[in-house]
Phi, psi and omega in degrees: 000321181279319172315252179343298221266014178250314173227346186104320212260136175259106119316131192312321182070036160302274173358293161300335182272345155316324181277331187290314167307314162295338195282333196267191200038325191280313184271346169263359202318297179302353198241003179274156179258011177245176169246125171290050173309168165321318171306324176276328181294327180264353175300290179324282209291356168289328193276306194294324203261007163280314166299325183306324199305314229285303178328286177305319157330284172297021171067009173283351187266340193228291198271304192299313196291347182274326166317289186314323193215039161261288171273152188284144177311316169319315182244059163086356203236203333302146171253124170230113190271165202254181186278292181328306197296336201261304193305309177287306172340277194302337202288297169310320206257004193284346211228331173326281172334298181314311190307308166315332193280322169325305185271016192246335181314312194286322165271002183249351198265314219247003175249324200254344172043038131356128185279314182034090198299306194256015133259349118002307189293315197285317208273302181305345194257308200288315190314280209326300201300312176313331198057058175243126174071017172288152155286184194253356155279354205058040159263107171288173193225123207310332197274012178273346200268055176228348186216159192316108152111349169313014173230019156251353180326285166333342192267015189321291173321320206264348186277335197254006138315294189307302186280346172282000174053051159307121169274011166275034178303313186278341176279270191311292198312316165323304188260357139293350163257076092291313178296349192266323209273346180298286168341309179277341156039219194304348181252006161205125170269131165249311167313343179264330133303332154294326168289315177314299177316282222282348199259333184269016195269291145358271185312305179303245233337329175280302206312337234248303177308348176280336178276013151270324226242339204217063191288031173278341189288338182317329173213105205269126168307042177331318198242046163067165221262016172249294177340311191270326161346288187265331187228025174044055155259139155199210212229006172013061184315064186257123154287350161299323156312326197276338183311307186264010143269004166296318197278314177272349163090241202233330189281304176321290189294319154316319164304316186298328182296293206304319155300316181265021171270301188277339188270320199275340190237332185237318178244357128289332147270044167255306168306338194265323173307306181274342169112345163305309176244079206278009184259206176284146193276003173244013174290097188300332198259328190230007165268180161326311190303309188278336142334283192261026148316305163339272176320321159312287173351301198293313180302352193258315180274014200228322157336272202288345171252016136241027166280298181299316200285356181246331144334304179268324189261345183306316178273023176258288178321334163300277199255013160277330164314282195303327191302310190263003157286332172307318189291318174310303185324311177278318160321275219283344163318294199230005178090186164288339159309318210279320184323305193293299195268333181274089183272356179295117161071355162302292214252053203290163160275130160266356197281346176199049188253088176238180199287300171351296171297336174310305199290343170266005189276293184271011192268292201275011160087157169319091176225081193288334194277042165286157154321127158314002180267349184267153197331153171281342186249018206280145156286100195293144181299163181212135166223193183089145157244015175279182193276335150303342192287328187289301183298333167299328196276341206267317180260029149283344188254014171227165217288168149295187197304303199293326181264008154256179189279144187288179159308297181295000154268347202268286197308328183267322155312310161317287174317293185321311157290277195356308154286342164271001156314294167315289143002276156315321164300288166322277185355303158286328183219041108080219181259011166251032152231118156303117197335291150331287225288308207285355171290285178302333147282343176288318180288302196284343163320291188305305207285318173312300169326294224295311126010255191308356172253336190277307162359266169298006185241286151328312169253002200036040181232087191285105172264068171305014167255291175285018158288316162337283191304322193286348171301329210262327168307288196297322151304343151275004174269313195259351148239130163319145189307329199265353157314132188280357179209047175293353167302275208294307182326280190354284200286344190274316157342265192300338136316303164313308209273330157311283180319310157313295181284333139355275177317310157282349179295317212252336170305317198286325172290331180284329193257005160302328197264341172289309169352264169319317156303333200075046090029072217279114180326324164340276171290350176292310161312278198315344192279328195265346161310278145015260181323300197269347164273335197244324179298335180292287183310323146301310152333294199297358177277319184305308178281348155291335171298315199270303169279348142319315162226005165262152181273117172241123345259152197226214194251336170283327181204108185311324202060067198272304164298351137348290166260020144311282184320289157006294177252347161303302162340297188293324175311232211331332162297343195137296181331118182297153206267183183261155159345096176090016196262344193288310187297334162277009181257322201278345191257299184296324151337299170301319165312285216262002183246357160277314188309322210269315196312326183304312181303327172272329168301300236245017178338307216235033176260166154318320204283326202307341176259017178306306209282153195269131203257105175339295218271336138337277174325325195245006151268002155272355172282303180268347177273135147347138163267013172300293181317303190283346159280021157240306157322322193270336155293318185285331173308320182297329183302310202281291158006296201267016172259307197291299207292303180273323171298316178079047165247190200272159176297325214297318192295323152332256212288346167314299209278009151251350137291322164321309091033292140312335205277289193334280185318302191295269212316315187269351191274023181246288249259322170293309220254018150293309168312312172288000166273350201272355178271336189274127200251027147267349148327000000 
C-alpha cells in the first residue's frame, strides 16, 4: 500500500518472504515436529504474495482512490465508500482470478512449460536455501525445469521418509535437511546473509524515520535548484526504490529512465514553452505533469494490444497450417466423421512425446500397483503407445491425482465467486453500475486473465495496466456517453478485468515454483485464498488509515495512477483531449507498437533487452523522476554485481530485500507519528 499510493507499481516480494520465511522456520527449526522443507517454503511465500497483491488487485492504489478524491461531481463522483463497502469491494473482487487461474495450469505449466522467469527465480532461491538440485558449481540447472518436483530430486531420502509415515519422521528429516543444507556449505552462508538482510533492514528504516522528521531529504536537488524547482528533477535516496530496483533489474529500469528523460526533459518544457500545458509544472489538470500522461497513455495501450494480440494469434499461426492438414486429412479418410468425432493425434500431449519418452514408455513395463511410498515427484510407469499411454506420459510431468485441485471445486468454486463478485458490485455502488455491465466485466476479466498468464509465463511481465485499459476501451463501445455514471462503470470495468489478470498472474507464478519443488497445487490454491482472504480485509483497513491521515494527493502520495485510470476514463468516454496531446500521443503509439512488435520477434535474442519496452516507459513518464532515478541506480548495482563482477544472485536480493522490507516496516511507524498530528485521530 505505501509503495502503490506512491508510484503505483508493487512487487510481488516472493523472494523475500521466501527468504524471510526460511530465516523464521529456521531459527524454530528445534522446536518443530515437522520439517521445514521446500514445499513448506512455497506455502509460506503463496500465502504472503496472495495478501501482497491485494492493494492493487482491489484498487486501493488506483481506482479507489480515483473515486474518491478525482472524480468530479458532473460525473457522479466522488464515490467515498464506507469500511463495509471497502471490505464486500476487496472481498468480491480476491477470489475469481484464482479460481480461474486452476484450469489453465495444465496447460500453460505442464503442456507448454512457460518459463515464468520470476517464479523459476524463486523456485531456484528455495533450492539454493534448501541445498537442493545444485550442480557441482551450486548452479542448479535449468534443464531440470520439466517434471514435477525436479529440483527436489536431491531430496530423495527425507521425501520417501515423510511418505512411509515413520515414526522418527521428524528426527530423520531434521536431520537430513541439515545434511542437504550442509551441501551447500561454504557456497550459501546463511548466517552471513541473515546479517546482511538485518544490517540493509536497518540502515533503510532509519533513512525512512529520518524522512519524518526531516522531509527535505525526500528529494534531493541533484541536477541544481532550477532543474529540481522548475522541471521537478531531483533525487529520492529510498533504499527501498534502489532495492526493487535490484529486483526488476538493469533493462527495466533503463527503459524507466529512458520514459522519464522523454517525458520529464524533452516534453514537459516543451508543452510548457510552447503553450500546451500553460499551468504549474506539478499541475495534473492544467501542467506538463498531467500533458504528458497522454503520451504515456498511449504507449501503454499500444504495448498492451500488441502484445496480447500476438499472444493470442501467434499459436493460431503456429499450429494452424498443421490443424487443417490434419483435418484435411481425416476429411479425405473418414469424411466428416473422422473431423469431428475422431480425436486421435488433433490434440496429442506433446509434453514428452519424444524419443526418450517413447523407449521408457515401452521399456519399463506395467506397474500400475506402485506402493504409496513412493515420492511425489517419482516418475509413473507407462507402458503402450495408444493414447492412454500418451496421457500417463502426460501425467508424469504433473503432480498426482490426489494433490491437485478437484474439478468440482474449481467449477462450483468458479460460479460461486462470480456471483458473488457481481454481488458485491452491486452492493457497493447500488444502481450506478449496471447489472449487465458488471456481469459482462467479470466474463471479459476471464477472457483477459488468460492473456495475462501467457504474458507473464513469457515475459515475466504480467500487463495489468493494459488489460485495464483495453477493458475501459472496450466499455467505452458499449455504454453510452450520455449514461449518467459512464466514468465510473468504466473504472469499475478496467477494475474488474485488472483484478482478474493480477490474480491469476501471481497464482500461475507461485504453482511454476511448486512445480519444481514438488508442491502440492492444493495447497497452494487453499494458501493463496487464504493469502487474498485475510489481505482483502487488511488492504481496506490499511487504506483507510493511509488516507485518513495522509493528505491524498498529496506531496508524500501522488497517488499517479490514479490519474492514469482518470483520465483513460474521461478519454475514452468522451472528453477533449489538451492542446497537441492527441497527435503526440498517436506518434508514440505508433513508435512503440513497432518496439513491442520487435520485442516479441526477438524474445530469446541478445538483442532483445535493447529495445525499449512500453509499459516501462510510460511508468517512467508518469512517474516523478525522484523515483525512477532511484530505481535505476539499484538496476545499475545488479548490472555491476551480475554482469562485470559475475557473482551469484542471493547476496543481491538478500541486500534488496532488506532495503524494501526496512522502508515497508518503518513507514508504519512514520504514519503512527503522523496520525499523532491529526486531530481528529
Amino acid at each position: 500500500m505505501y509503495f502503490g499510493l506512491q508510484t503505483g507499481w508493487i512487487s510481488m516480494m516472493t523472494m523475500p518472504a521466501s527468504l524471510m520465511g526460511f530465516g523464521i522456520f529456521k531459527a524454530l527449526q528445534r522446536h518443530l515436529t515437522f520439517p521445514f522443507s521446500p514445499v513448506e517454503n512455497v506455502l509460506v511465500q503463496s500465502v504472503a504474495g496472495g495478501m501482497a497483491i491485494m492493494p492493487l488487485g482491489c484498487g486501493f492504489v488506483g481506482v479507489l482512490p480515483a473515486m474518491e478524491y478525482l472524480l468530479q461531481p458532473a460525473e457522479l463522483g466522488p464515490v467515498r465508500l464506507s469500511m463495509t463497502k471497502l471490505i464486500v469491494w476487496s472481498l468480491g473482487l480476491c477470489y475469481f482470478g484464482v479460481l480461474f487461474a486452476v484450469p489453465l495450469r495444465r496447460q500453460v505449466i505442464i503442456r507448454e512449460k512457460l518459463k515464468f522467469p520470476s517464479g523459476f527465480s524463486t523456485a531456484v532461491l528455495i533450492g539454493v536455501l534448501h541445498g537442493k538440485g545444485q550442480g557441482e558449481n551450486g548452479v542448479l540447472d535449468p534443464s531440470k525445469a520439466t517434471k514435477f518436483g525436479s529440483l527436489a530430486l536431491e531430496n530423495t531420502p527425507l521425501m520417501q521418509a515423510q511418505d512411509a509415515g515413520e515414526s522418527r519422521d521428524s528426527d530423520i528429516a531434521i536431520d537430513e535437511q541439515d545434511s542437504a543444507e550442509s551441501v551447500a556449505g561454504e557456497k550459501y552462508n546463511w548466517g552471513r546473509n541473515i546479517r546482511l538482510l538485518l544490517i540493509a533492514f536497518g540502515i533503510s528504516g532509519f533513512y525512512t524515520l529520518c524522512t519524518f522528521f526531516f522531509t527535505g531529504i525526500r528529494n534531493l536537488p541533484i541536477f541544481g535548484t532550477v532543474a529540481a524547482e522548475t522541471w521537478l528533477w531531483t533525487l529520492n535516496p529510498s533504499l527501498a526504490y534502489v532495492g526493487q530496483g535490484i529486483i526488476m533489474g538493469p533493462s527495466t529500469t533503463i527503459h524507466m529512465l529512458l520514459g522519464a528523460v522523454i517525458g520529464w526533459a524533452v516534453l514537459s518544457p516543451l508543452a510548457k514553452h510552447r503553450g500546451w500545458a500553460p499551468g504549474a509544472i506539478d499541475d495534473w489538470e492544467s501542467g506538463s505533469k498531467g500533458w504528458i500522461v497522454w503520451t504515456s497513455l498511449a504507449i501503454m495501450l499500444a504495448d498492451a494490444v500488441v502484445s496480447l494480440g500476438y499472444i493470442t494469434l501467434r499459436p493460431v499461426v503456429q499450429h494452424g497450417p498443421s490443424v487443417l492438414l490434419n483435418a484435411k486429412e481425416r476429411f479425405e479418410r473418414e469424411g466428416w466423421r473422422g473431423v469431428f468425432l475422431n480425436p486421435t493425434s488433433q490434440h496429442r500431449y506433446t509434453a514428452l512425446a519424444n524419443d526418450e519418452a517413447t523407449s521408457r514408455a515401452s521399456t519399463d513395463g506395467d506397474n500400475s500397483q506402485q506402493p504409496s511410498t513412493t515420492p511425489a515427484f517419482a516418475p509413473a510407469h507407462i507402458s503402450g503407445h495408444d493414447e492412454t499411454t500418451q496421457l500417463r506420459a502426460w501425467d508424469e510431468e504433473d503432480a498426482p491425482p490426489d494433490q491437485l485441485v478437484g474439478t468440482k471445486t474449481v467449477n462450483i468454486g468458479l460460479v460461486l465467486s462470480i456471483v458473488f463478485c457481481v454481488a458485491s458490485i452491486h452492493f457497493t455502488f447500488g444502481d450506478l453500475v449496471p447489472l449487465y455491465a458488471t456481469v459482462i466485466a467479470v466474463f471479459m476479466a476471464l477472457l483477459l486473465s488468460i492473456m495475462g498468464v501467457r504474458a507473464l509465463g513469457e515475459t515475466d511481465l504480467n500487463p495489468v495496466s493494459g488489460i485495464s485499459k483495453l477493458a475501459q476501451l472496450f466499455f467505452a463501445l458499449i455504454i453510452p456517453q450520455s449514461h449518467k455514471s459512464s466514468v465510473l462503470i468504466n473504472l469499475v470495468a478496467g477494475a474488474v478485468s485488472e483484478a482478474g489478470a493480477l490474480q491469476a498472474g501471481d497464482l500461475m507464478q507461485d504453482l511454476k515454483t511448486g512445480h519444481l519443488l514438488g508442491a502440492a497445487p492444493s495447497a497452494q490454491f487453499w494458501g493463496q485464498v487464504i493469502g487474498a482472504t485475510v489481505g482483502a480485509f487488511v488492504s481496506a483497513f490499511i487504506y483507510r488509515l493511509y488516507t485518513a491521515v495522509y493528505e491524498i494527493p498529496g506531496e508524500m502520495f501522488q497517488v499517479p495512477t490514479a490519474y492514469v485510470w482518470i483520465f483513460t476514463a474521461r478519454l475514452v468516454t468522451g472528453k477533449g483531449l489538451p492542446p497537441m496531446a492527441r497527435e503526440f500521443s498517436i506518434g508514440a503509439a505508433a513508435i512503440f507498437a513497432v518496439f513491442t512488435i520487435v520485442r516479441a520477434r526477438g524474445m530469446n535474442k541478445w538483442w532483445h533487452p535493447y529495445i525499449p519496452g512500453g509499459i516501462a516507459v510510460a511508468i517512467g513518464m508518469y512517474n516523478v523522476p525522484s523515483f525512477t532515478l532511484a530505481r535505476t541506480i539499484g538496476g545499475l548495482m545488479n548490472w555491476y554485481w551480475r554482469i562485470r563482477l559475475g557473482r551469484q544472485d542471493t547476496p543481491l536480493i538478500v541486500l534488496a530485500s532488506g532495503f524494501v522490507l526496512g522502508e515497508g516496516f518503518l513507514s508504519i511507524v512514520n504514519l503512527i507519528l503522523q496520525s499523532a498530528k491529526v486531530p481528529h485521530l
